[in-house]
C-alpha positions in Angstrom: 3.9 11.2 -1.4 7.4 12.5 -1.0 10.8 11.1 -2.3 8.4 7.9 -3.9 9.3 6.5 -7.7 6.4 4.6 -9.1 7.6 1.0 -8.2 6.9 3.0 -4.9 3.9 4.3 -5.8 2.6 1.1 -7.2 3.6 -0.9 -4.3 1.0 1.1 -2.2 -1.7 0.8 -4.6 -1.7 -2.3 -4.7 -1.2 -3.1 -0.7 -3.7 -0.3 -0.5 -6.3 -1.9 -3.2 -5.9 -5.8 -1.4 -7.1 -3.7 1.9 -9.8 -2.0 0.6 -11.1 -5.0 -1.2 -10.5 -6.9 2.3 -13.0 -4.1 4.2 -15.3 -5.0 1.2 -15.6 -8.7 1.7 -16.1 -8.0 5.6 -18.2 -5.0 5.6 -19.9 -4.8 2.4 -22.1 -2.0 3.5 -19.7 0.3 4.7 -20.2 3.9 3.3 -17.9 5.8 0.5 -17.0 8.6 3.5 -16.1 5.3 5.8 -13.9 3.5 3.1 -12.4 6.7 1.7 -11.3 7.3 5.3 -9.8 3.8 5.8 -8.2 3.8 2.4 -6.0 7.1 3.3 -5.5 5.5 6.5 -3.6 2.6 4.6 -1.6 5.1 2.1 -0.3 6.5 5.1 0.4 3.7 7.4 2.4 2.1 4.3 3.6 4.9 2.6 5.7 5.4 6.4 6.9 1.7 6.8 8.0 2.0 2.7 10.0 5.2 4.3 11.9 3.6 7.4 12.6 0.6 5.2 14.4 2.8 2.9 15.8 4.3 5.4 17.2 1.1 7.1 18.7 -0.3 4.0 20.1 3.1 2.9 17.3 3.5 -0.1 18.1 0.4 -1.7 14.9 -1.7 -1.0 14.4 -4.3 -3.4 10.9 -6.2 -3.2 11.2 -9.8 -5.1 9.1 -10.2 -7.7 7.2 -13.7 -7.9 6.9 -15.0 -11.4 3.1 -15.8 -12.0 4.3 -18.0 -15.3 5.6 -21.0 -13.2 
C-alpha cells in the first residue's frame, strides 16, 4: 500500500473487516482460500477509491468521525 498513513491504513481495515464479516453472515461455510481471496479483493478495490479521492481533493481527504459517546 503506497503513499497510505495509518488513518489510511485503518480506514481499510476496518471497511475491509465489516466485508469480510458480511461474507461470514451470508456464506458461513466459505473456505479460508475463498475469503482470503475476497478479502484482498476489498483492500484493493478500496485502497484505489481512498487513491482517486485523494487525488480529487488534492490529498486532503478528511473522513468525519462520529462520536459514539452521544
Amino acid at each position: 500500500m503506497s503513499n497510505l498513513n495509518q488513518w489510511d491504513i485503518k480506514q481499510i481495515i476496518d471497511v475491509v473487516s465489516k466485508g469480510i464479516n458480511s461474507i461470514l453472515m451470508s456464506k458461513p461455510d466459505i473456505s479460508d482460500t475463498e475469503l482470503f481471496g475476497k478479502a484482498k479483493t476489498l483492500v484493493k478495490i478500496y485502497q484505489q477509491i481512498l487513491n482517486e479521492l485523494k487525488e480529487i481533493d488534492n490529498g486532503t481527504l478528511d473522513f468525519p468521525i462520529k462520536d459514539e459517546s452521544k
